[in-house]
C-alpha positions as MATLAB code, in Angstrom:
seq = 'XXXXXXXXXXXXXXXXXXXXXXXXXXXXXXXXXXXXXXXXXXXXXXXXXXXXXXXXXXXXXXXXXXXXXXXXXXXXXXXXXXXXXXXXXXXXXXXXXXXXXXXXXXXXXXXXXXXXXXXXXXXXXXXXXXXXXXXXXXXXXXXXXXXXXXXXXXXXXXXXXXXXXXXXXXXXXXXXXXXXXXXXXXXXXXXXXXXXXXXXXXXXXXXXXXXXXXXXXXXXXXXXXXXXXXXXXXXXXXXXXXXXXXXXXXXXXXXXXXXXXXXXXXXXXXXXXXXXXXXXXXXXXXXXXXXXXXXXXXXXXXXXXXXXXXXXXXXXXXXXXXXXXXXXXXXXXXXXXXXXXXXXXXXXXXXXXXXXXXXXXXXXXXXXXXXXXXXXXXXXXXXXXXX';
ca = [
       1.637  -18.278  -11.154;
       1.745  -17.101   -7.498;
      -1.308  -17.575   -5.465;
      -2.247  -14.793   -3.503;
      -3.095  -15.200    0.394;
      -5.523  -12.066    0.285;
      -7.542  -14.440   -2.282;
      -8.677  -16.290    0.752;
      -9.637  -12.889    3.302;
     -11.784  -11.791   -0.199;
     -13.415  -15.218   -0.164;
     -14.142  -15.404    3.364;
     -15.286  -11.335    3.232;
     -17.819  -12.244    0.155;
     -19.693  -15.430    2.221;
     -21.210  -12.124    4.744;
     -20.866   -9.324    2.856;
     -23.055   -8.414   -0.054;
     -19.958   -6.207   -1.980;
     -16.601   -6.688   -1.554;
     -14.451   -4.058   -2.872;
     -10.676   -4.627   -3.920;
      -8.273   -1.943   -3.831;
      -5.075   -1.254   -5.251;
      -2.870    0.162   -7.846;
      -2.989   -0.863  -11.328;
      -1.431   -3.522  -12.492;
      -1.308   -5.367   -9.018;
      -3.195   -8.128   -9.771;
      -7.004   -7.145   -9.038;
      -8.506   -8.312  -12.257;
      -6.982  -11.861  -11.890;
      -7.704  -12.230   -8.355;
     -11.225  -11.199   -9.117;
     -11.437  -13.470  -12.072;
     -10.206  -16.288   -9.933;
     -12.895  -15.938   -7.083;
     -15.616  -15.386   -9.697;
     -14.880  -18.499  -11.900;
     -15.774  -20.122   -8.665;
     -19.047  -18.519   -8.505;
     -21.906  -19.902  -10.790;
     -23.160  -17.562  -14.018;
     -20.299  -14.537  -12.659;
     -20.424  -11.450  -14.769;
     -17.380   -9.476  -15.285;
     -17.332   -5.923  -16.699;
     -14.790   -3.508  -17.036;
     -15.484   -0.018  -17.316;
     -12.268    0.626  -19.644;
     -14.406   -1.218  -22.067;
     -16.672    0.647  -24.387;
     -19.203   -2.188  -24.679;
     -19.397   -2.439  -20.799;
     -19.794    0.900  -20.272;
     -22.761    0.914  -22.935;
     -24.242   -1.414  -20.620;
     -24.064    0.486  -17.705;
     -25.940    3.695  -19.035;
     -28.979    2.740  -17.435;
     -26.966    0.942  -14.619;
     -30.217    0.541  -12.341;
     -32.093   -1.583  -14.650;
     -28.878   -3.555  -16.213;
     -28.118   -4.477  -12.734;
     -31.331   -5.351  -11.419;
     -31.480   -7.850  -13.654;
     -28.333   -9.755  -12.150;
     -29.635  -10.056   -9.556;
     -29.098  -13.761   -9.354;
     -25.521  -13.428  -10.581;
     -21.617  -12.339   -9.127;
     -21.345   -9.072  -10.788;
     -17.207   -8.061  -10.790;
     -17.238   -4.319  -12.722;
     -13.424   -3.318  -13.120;
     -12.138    0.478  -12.560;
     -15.321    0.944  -10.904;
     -13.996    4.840   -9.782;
     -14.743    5.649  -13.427;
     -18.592    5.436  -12.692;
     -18.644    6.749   -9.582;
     -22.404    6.948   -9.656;
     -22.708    3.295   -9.479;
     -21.946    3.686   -5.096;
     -24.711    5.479   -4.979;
     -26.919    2.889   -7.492;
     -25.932   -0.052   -5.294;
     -27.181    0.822   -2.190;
     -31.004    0.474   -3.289;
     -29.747   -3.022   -5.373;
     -28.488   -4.465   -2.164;
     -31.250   -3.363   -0.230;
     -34.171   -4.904   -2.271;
     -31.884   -8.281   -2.624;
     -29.394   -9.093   -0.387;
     -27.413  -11.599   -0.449;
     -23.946  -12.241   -0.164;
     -21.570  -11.718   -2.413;
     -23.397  -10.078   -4.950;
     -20.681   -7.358   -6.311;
     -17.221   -7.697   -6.323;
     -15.814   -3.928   -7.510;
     -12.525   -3.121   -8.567;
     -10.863    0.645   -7.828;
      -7.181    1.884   -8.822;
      -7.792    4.710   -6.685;
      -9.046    5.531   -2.863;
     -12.609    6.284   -3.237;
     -12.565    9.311   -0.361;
     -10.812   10.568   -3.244;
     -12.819   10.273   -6.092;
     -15.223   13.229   -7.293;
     -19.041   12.041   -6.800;
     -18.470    8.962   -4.389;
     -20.382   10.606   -1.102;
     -22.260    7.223   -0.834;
     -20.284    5.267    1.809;
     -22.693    2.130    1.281;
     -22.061    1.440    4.939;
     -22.849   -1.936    6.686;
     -23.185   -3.178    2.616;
     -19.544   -3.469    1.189;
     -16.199   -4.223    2.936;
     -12.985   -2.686    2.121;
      -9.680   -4.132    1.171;
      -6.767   -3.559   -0.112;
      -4.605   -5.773   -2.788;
      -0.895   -4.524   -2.557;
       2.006   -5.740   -4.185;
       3.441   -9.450   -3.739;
       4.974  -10.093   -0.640;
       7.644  -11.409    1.225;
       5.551  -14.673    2.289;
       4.221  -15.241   -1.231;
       7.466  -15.825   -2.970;
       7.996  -19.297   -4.849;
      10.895  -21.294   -3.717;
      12.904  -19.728   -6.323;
      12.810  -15.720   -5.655;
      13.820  -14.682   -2.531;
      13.556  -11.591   -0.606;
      16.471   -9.654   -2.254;
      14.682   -9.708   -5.747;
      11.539   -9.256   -4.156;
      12.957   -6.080   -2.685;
      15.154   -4.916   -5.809;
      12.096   -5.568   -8.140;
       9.149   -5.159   -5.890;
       6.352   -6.460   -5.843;
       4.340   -5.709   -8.754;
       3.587   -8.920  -10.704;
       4.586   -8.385  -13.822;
       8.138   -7.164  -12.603;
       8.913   -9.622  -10.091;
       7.902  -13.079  -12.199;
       9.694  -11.120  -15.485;
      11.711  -13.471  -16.972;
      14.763  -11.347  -17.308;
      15.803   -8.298  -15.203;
      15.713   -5.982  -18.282;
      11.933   -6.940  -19.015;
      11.364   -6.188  -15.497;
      12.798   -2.724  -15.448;
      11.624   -1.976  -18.669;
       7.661   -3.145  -18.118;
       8.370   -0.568  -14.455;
       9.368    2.029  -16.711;
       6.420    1.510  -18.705;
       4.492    1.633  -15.600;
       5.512    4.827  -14.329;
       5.330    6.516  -18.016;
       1.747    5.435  -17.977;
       0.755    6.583  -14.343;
       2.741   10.271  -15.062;
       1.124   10.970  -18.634;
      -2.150    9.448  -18.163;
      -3.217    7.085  -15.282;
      -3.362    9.397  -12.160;
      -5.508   12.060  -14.069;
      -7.494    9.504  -15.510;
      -8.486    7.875  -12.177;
      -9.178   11.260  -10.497;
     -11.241   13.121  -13.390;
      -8.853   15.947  -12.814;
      -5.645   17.824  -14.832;
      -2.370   16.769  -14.075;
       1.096   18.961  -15.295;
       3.027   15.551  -16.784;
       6.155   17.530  -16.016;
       5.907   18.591  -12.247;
       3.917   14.811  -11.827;
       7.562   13.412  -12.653;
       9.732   15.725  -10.890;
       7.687   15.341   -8.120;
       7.648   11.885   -7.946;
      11.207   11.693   -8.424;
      11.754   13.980   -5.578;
      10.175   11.787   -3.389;
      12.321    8.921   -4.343;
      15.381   10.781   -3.322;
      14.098   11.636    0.259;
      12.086    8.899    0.699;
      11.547    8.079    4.280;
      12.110   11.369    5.118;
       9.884   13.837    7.214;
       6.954   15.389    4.479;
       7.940   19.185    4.420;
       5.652   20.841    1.437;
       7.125   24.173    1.417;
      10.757   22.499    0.229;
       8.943   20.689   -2.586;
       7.266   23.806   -3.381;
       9.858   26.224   -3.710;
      11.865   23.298   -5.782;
       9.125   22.551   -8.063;
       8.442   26.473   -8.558;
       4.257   25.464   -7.637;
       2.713   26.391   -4.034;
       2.195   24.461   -1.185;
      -1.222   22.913   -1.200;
      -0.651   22.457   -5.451;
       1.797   20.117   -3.343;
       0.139   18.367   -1.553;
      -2.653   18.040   -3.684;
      -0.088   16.213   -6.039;
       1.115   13.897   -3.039;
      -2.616   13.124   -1.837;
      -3.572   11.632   -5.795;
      -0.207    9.577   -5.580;
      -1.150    8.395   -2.483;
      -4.608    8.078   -3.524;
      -3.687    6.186   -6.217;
      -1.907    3.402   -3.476;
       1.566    4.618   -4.857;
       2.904    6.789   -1.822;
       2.271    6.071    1.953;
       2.523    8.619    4.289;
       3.620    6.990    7.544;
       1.765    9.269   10.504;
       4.004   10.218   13.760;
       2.574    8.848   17.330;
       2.233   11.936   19.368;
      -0.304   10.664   22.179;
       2.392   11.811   25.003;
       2.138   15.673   25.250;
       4.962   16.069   27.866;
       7.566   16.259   24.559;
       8.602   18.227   21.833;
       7.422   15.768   19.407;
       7.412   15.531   15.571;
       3.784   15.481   14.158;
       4.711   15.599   10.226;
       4.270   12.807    8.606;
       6.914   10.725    6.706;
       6.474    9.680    3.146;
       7.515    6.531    1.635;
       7.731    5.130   -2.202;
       5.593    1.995   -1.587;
       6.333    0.046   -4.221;
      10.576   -0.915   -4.048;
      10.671   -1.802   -7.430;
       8.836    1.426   -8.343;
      11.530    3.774   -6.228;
      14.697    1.701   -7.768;
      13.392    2.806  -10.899;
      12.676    6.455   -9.982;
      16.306    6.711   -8.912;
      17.343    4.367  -12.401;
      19.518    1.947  -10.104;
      20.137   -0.474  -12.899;
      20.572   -3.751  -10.730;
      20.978   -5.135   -7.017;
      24.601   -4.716   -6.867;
      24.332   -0.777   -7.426;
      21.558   -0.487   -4.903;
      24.065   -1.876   -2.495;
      26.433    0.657   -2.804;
      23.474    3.406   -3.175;
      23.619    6.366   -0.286;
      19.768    5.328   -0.190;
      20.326    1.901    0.366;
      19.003    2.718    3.892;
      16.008    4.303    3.109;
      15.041    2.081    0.474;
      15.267   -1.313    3.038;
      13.049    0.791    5.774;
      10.751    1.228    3.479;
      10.308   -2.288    2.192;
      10.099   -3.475    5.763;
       7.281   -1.280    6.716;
       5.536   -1.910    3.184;
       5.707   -6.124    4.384;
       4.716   -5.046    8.016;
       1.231   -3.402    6.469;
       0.551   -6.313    4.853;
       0.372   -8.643    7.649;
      -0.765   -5.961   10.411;
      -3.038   -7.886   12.628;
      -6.759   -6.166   13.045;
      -6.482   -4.010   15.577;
      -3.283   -2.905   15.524;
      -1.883    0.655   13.763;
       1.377    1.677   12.818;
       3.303    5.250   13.554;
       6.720    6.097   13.904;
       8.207    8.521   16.873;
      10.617   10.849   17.314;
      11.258   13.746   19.760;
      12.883   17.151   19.454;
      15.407   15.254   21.473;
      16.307   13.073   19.704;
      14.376    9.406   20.909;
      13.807    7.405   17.492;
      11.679    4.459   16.562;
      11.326    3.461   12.755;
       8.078    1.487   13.810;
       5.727    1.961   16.669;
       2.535   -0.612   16.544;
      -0.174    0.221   18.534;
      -3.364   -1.541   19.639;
      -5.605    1.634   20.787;
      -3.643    4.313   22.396;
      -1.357    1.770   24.022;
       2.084    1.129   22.214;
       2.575   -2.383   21.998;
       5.514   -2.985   20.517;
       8.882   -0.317   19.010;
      10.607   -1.232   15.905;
      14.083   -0.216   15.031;
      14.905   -1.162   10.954;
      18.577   -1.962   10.557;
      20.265   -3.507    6.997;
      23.281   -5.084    9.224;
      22.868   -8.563   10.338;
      24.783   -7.771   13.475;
      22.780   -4.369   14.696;
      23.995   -2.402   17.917;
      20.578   -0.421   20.011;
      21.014    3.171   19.200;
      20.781    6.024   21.939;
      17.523    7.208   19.785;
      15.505    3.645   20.028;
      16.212    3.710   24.179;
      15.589    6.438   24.318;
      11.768    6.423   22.127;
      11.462    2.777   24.636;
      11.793    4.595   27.549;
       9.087    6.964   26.649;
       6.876    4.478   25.353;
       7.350    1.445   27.446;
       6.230   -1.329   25.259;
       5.589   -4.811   25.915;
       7.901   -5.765   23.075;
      11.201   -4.123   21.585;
      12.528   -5.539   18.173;
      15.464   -4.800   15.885;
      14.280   -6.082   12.238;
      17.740   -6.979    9.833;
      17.622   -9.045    6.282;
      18.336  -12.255    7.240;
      20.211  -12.641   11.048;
      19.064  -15.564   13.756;
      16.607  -14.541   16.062;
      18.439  -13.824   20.002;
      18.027  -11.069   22.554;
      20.284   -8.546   23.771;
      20.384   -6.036   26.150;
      17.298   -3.693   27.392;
      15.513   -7.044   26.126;
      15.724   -5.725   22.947;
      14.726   -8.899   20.573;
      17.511   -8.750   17.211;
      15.390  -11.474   14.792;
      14.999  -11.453   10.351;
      12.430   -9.995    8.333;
      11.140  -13.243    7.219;
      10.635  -14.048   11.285;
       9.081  -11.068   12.582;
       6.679  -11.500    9.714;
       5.543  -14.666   11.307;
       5.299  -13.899   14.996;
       4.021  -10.566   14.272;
       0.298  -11.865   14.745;
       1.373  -13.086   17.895;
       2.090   -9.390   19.063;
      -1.019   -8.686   21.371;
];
């Protein structure tokens, strides 16, 4: 059993805040988490709203509720009632304490039909992703971490056909039933898969709607009305450009990444590490892992972008702590990188404070420019330091 470090940000949110609510996609590892907090918690109740019996007990959720009031209430898929934002505002209100609620979503509530109540200043936001790089036991390192990402259930499986076969599984579920489920809304199973598959095969790439249309034979906002419930759903990530200096030609789309590695290996049926090596989107798939372990540990305050210019200036990663660039980010999969003409030239535009090459697993030294060459692993660790 791995223990997760976002267990300790949920206990710390919970001794201020009255809700806490825990994000993520399904199968992640909410339930357990939330299980795990609450056993610590006198008289918790948990209720999951996938349950019949629960959901009896939440017709009249007003009165059920008020009389917790003494009690850690943890309701699972809570975007299946989403009446119950609205319901908790005047529960809080007449008895606040901390952590009273801890609620459980699969999907982005901005996204989900009836949540208009933002219960602001009563409930903090956060998000569970997959298992990261600085959660790993002793005896999985980052190569199977990356190969069989970072859903539980895949990662700890004891053999690597379980693990592709429970992803499989996985995705089935999420194509014929989970994403419509979550979002109360009719999804074609058959454009849902090509779609996602799609993605897979350009992932990192700039979004561009109109190609996906005219390949999927749907229109343009059917699209990206597709890509906004995947991403909704916390199974995309659309990476947004940094375009604060008007003086160039600058790209504004976005770029759109497979979050989960393990998820996208699947997608393009790579049946082990050794054929992902010798994959033309070998590339693409390492960028994206990096920038899924970056999110994780992004420092408050800071936001990630990438650039690029009409020009051709390139940076994979630009963090940013207000409108000022702090640091650019070139992604290599070579232990023994060389600066590309497109990363000088994105540093000269931006001037950052700090410049960084990120490979698998090389020792940390500078080179020219004072471009810093250091491991995944060791940016991870210094990158709270980045300020």
């Amino acid at each position: 059993m791995i223990t997760r470090l976002f267990q300790h940000q949920v206990e710390e949110t919970l001794k201020w805040s009255p809700a806490a609510a825990i994000l993520g996609p399904r199968q992640v590892g909410k339930t357990t988490l939330a299980k795990n907090i609450a056993a610590a918690r006198s008289s918790a109740i948990y209720l999951d709203l996938e349950n019949p019996s629960d959901l009896l007990k939440l017709s009249d959720s007003f009165t059920y509720l008020s009389s917790l009031e003494q009690r850690c209430v943890v309701i699972d898929e809570v975007q299946l009632k989403p009446e119950l934002f609205s319901q908790l505002r005047p529960l809080i209100d007449a008895h606040r304490v901390p952590g009273r609620f801890i609620l459980l979503g699969s999907a982005s509530p901005s996204l989900v039909k009836g949540v208009s109540e933002s219960l602001a200043g009563r409930i903090a936001y956060m998000e569970l992703t997959g298992i990261g790089l600085t959660e790993l036991p002793a005896d999985i390192d980052y190569r199977e971490n990356w190969f069989r990402g970072g859903f539980p259930n895949a990662l700890l499986a004891d053999s690597a056909n379980a693990s592709k076969e429970w992803l499989n599984a996985l995705i089935r579920s999420y194509i014929e039933r989970d994403l419509a489920h979550l979002f109360g809304v009719e999804l074609n199973a058959t454009i849902l898969r090509n779609f996602w598959s799609m993605l897979a095969h350009v992932n990192g790439n700039i979004w561009n709607a109109e190609t996906f249309a005219r390949s999927l034979g749907i229109s343009a906002p059917t699209v990206l009305r597709y890509l906004s419930f995947l991403e909704g759903g916390y199974l995309v990530r659309r990476l947004q450009p940094w375009f604060v200096n008007a003086k160039k030609r600058l790209i504004k789309s976005s770029k759109v990444y497979v979050r989960d590695s393990g998820v996208l290996h699947r997608l393009l049926t790579l049946p082990d590490y050794d054929t992902l090596r010798g994959h033309p989107g070998i590339g693409a798939s390492w960028e994206g892992y990096v920038i899924e372990q970056v999110f994780q540990r992004l420092p408050q305050g800071l936001e990630a972008y990438y650039y690029r210019t009409q020009a051709g200036a390139e940076c994979d990663l630009v963090l940013v702590q207000g409108i000022t660039p702090l640091a650019c980010i070139e992604i290599k999969l070579t232990n023994n990188p060389s600066i590309s003409k497109g990363f000088i030239n994105s540093a000269e535009d931006l001037k950052p404070k700090y410049k960084y090459i990120i490979t698998p697993d090389s020792d940390t030294f500078q080179i020219h420019r004072g471009v810093i060459v250091t491991s995944l692993i060791h940016f991870i660790d210094i990158l709270k330091e980045i300020s």
